[in-house]
C-alpha positions as a printed Julia matrix, in Angstrom:
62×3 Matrix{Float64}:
 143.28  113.21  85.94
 141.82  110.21  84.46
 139.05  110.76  81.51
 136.55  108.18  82.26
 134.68  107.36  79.26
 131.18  107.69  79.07
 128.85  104.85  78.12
 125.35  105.13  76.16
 122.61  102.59  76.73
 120.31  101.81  74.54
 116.33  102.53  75.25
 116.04   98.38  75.69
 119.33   98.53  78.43
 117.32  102.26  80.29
 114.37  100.26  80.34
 116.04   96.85  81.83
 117.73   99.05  84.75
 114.86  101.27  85.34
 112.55   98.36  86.39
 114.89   97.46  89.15
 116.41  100.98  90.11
 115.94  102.08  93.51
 116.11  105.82  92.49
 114.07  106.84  89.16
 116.15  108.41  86.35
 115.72  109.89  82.44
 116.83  108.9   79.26
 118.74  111.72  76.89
 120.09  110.51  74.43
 121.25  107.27  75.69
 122.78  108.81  78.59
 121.12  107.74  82.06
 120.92  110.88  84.67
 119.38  110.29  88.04
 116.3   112.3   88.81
 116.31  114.54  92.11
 113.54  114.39  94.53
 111.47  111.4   92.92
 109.82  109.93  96.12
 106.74  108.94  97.22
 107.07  111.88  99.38
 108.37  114.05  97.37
 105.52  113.5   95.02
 103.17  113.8   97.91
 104.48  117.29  98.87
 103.86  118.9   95.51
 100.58  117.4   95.35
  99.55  118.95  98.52
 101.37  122.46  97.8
  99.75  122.55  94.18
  96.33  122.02  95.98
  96.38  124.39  98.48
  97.94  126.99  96.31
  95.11  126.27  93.52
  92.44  126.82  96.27
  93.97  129.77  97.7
  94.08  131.38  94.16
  90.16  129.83  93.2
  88.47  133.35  91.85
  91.21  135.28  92.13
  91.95  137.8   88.49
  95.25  135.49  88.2
């Protein structure tokens, strides 16, 4: 096995690739690591399941 070496970016270089990433990703650290399930749709699920679930508990002792 090879041991690939790991590179840190700086907040500036994050920044830079984030703008023109397809996928979105965080910064720890100065490592990059790609986000899961950051779509539109994504996004638009949880939205919807947050609302229903906040109307179906509206009055409710919880």
């Amino acid at each position: 096995m090879l041991a690939t070496e790991q590179k840190y970016y700086s907040t500036e270089e994050y920044l830079e690739l984030e703008e023109a990433a397809e996928f979105r990703s965080e910064y720890r650290q100065g490592e990059i690591i790609q986000m899961v399930g950051c779509t539109p749709n994504h996004n638009l699920i949880y939205g919807n399941f947050y609302a229903a679930l906040k109307y179906a508990l509206k009055g409710k002792p919880y």
